[in-house]
ZAMARGU-4260 file (C-alpha; in steps of 0.2 Angstrom, whole numbers, plus 5000, padded with zeros to 4 digits):
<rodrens>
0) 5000/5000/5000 | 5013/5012/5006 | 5023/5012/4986 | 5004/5013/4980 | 5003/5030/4987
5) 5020/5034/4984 | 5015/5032/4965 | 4998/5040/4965 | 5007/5056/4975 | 5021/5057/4960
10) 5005/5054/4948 | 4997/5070/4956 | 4996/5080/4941 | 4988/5068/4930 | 4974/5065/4942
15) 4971/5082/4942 | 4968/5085/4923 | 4959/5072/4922 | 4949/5080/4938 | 4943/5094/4925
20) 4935/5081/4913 | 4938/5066/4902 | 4953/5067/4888 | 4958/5055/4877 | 4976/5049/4879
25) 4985/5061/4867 | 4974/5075/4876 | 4981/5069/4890 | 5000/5067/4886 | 5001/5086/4878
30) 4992/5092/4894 | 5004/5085/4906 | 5019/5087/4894 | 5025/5070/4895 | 5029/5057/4883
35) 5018/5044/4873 | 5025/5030/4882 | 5023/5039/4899 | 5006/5044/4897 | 5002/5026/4894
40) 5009/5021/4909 | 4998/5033/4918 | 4984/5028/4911 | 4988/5010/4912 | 4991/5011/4930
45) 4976/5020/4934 | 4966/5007/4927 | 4972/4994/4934 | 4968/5001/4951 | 4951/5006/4947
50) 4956/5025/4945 | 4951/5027/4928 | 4939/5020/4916 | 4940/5023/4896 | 4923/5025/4887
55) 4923/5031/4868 | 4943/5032/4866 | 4941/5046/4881 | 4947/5042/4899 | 4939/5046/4915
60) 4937/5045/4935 | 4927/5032/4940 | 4920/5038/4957 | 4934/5030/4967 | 4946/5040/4955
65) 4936/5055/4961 | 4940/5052/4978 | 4957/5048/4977 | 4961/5061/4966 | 4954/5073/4979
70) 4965/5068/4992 | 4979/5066/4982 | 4975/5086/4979 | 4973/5089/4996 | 4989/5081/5002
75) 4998/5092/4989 | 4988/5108/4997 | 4993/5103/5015 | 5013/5100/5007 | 5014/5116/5000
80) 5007/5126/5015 | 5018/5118/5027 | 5032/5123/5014 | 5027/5140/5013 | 5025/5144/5032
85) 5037/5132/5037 | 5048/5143/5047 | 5031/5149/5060 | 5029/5133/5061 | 5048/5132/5070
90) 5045/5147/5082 | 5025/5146/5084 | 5017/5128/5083 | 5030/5118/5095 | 5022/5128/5111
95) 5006/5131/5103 | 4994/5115/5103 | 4980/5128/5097 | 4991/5135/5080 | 4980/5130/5068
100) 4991/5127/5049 | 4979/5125/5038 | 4973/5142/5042 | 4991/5149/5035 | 4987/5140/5018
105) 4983/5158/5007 | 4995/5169/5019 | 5006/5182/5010 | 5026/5176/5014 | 5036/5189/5013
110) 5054/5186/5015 | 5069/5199/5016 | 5081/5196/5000 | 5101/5202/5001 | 5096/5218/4991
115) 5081/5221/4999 | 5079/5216/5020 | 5066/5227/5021 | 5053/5218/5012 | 5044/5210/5027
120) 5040/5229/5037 | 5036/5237/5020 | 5023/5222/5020 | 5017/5227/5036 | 5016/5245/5033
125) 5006/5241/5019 | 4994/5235/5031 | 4995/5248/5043 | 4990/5263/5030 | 4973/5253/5028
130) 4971/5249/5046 | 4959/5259/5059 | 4966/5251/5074 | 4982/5239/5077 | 4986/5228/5089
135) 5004/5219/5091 | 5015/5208/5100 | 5034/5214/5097 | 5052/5209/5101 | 5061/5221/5093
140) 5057/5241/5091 | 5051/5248/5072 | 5066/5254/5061 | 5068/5271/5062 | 5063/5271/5043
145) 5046/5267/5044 | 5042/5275/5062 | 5038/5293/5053 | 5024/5283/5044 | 5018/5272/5060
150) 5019/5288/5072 | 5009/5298/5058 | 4996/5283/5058 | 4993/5287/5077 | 4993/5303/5077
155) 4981/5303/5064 | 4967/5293/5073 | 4972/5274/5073 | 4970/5266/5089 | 4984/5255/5095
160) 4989/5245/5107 | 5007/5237/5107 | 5017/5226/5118 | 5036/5226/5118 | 5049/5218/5129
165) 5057/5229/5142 | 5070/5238/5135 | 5063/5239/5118 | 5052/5249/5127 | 5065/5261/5134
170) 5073/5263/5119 | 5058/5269/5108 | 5054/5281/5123 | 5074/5289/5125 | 5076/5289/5108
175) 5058/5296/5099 | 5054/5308/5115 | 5045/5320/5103 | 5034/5308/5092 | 5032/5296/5110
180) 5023/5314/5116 | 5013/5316/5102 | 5006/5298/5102 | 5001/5298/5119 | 4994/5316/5119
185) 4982/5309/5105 | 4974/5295/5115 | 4979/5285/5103 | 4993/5273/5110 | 4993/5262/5124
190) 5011/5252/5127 | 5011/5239/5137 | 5029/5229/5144 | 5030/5209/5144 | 5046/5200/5147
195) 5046/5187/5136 | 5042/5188/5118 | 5047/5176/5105 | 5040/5182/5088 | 5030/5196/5082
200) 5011/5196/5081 | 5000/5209/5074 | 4981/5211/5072 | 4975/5224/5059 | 4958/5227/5053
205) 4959/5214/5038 | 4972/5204/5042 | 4982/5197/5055 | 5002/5192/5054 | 5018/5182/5061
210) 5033/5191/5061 | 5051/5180/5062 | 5066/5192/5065 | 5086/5186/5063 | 5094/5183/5081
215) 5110/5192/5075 | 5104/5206/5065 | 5085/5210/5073 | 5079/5213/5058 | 5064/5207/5052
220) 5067/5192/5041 | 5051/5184/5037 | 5032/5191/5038 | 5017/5180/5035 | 5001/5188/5033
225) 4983/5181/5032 | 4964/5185/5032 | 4959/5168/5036 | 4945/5171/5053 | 4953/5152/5059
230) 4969/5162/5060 | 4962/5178/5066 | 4952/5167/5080 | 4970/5162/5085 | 4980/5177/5084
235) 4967/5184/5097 | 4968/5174/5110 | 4986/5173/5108 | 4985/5194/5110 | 4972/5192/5124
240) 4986/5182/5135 | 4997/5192/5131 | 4989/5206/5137 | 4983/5198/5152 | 5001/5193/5155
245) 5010/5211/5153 | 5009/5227/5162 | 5006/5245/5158 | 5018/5256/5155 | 5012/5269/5165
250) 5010/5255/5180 | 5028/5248/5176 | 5040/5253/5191 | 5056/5256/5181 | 5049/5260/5165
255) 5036/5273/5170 | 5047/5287/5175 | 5050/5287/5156 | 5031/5293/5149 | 5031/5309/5141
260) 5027/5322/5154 | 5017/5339/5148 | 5028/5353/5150 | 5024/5368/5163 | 5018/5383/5156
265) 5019/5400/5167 | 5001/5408/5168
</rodrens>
């Protein structure tokens, strides 16, 4: 049994064409590109496991070929999807029994390239400009390059509500004093301070994603986004223990002292 399925998941393809109707065997062979000789050993095979049957010169599924064919297509879907988000699975799955794969299936991978390493946050910020309210989950702080455009974001209206590690945290605040006092002065921005995050998490209007940094650079190496409501239903209840977990900064005892504070004005 186990070289029978071996053979019928290398014969994918032509269960598939055959999936979208019946072909005779030259229809067959130019769709799957392959020789006269393969072909007929496809269609051979398939017979002789009850796959196929062949009425006036065309071949067709029988109704256990239907079946077959469909998991075959299935096991192909699940393959390519763990493939595609294989590196959450590393960081998330392994101490999350409720990640879910299948709901990463149609995500958007976005990967950083030599020439480009800002492909994953450009991603993000994407997201961000049609986002009315964001909430994240982060390791490392927003590179300077894009925090123009995030602090603009909340300033303008969009309500958000992040959680960094500690001293991410301090350094946004010592560094951005200015843009830290405008964000909080619009209501806008709640920060909250969690001492142990492993990846990136955030939760946009649309769409929710998983952000993979590099452990030497802390760069951003890998964003995978998705609209799926399985995976949304995940990432909130990840969020929501997070947040249960973490503590305000304006409650933080070392970390607190560094909220903006209004200046004085003499009357």
């Amino acid at each position: 049994m186990s070289d029978e399925l071996v053979e019928l998941a290398r014969r994918a393809s032509a269960l598939a064409v055959l999936r979208d109707g019946a072909l005779d065997r030259r229809e067959l062979q130019e769709r799957l590109g392959v020789s006269r000789p393969t072909a007929h050993r496809f269609t051979r095979s398939f017979e002789d496991q009850g796959l196929v049957e062949r009425s006036s010169g065309e071949l067709s599924l029988t109704p256990m070929g239907e079946v077959v064919a469909e998991a075959v297509a299935e096991f192909r879907r699940t393959v390519e999807t763990a493939r595609r988000v294989e590196p959450v699975f590393e960081v998330v799955s392994d101490g999350d029994p409720a990640f879910v794969r299948e709901a990463f299936g149609d995500a958007t991978v976005t990967t950083a390239e030599p020439g480009d390493p800002y492909r994953g946050v450009r991603r993000f910020m994407s997201l961000v400009e049609d986002s009315e309210r964001l909430r994240g989950v982060d390791p490392t702080a927003i590179h300077p390059l894009h925090l123009d455009g995030l602090h603009a974001r909340i300033v303008a209206g969009m309500e958000t509500d992040a959680i960094f590690l500690p001293d991410v945290v301090e350094s946004l605040l010592e560094s951005n004093p200015d843009r830290a006092h405008e964000a909080f002065e619009s209501g806008n921005l709640t920060l909250r301070v969690h001492d142990d995050i492993p990846f990136g998490l955030t939760l946009c209007d649309d769409r929710i994603g998983i952000g993979l940094y590099d452990d030497e650079t802390g760069l951003l190496k890998t964003y995978i986004d998705t609209a799926s409501p399985t995976a949304r239903e995940w990432a909130e209840d990840v969020y929501a223990d997070y947040r249960d977990e973490s503590t305000l900064l304006s409650e933080h005892s070392e970390l607190s002292e560094l909220l903006p504070v209004e200046p004085e004005t003499n009357d």
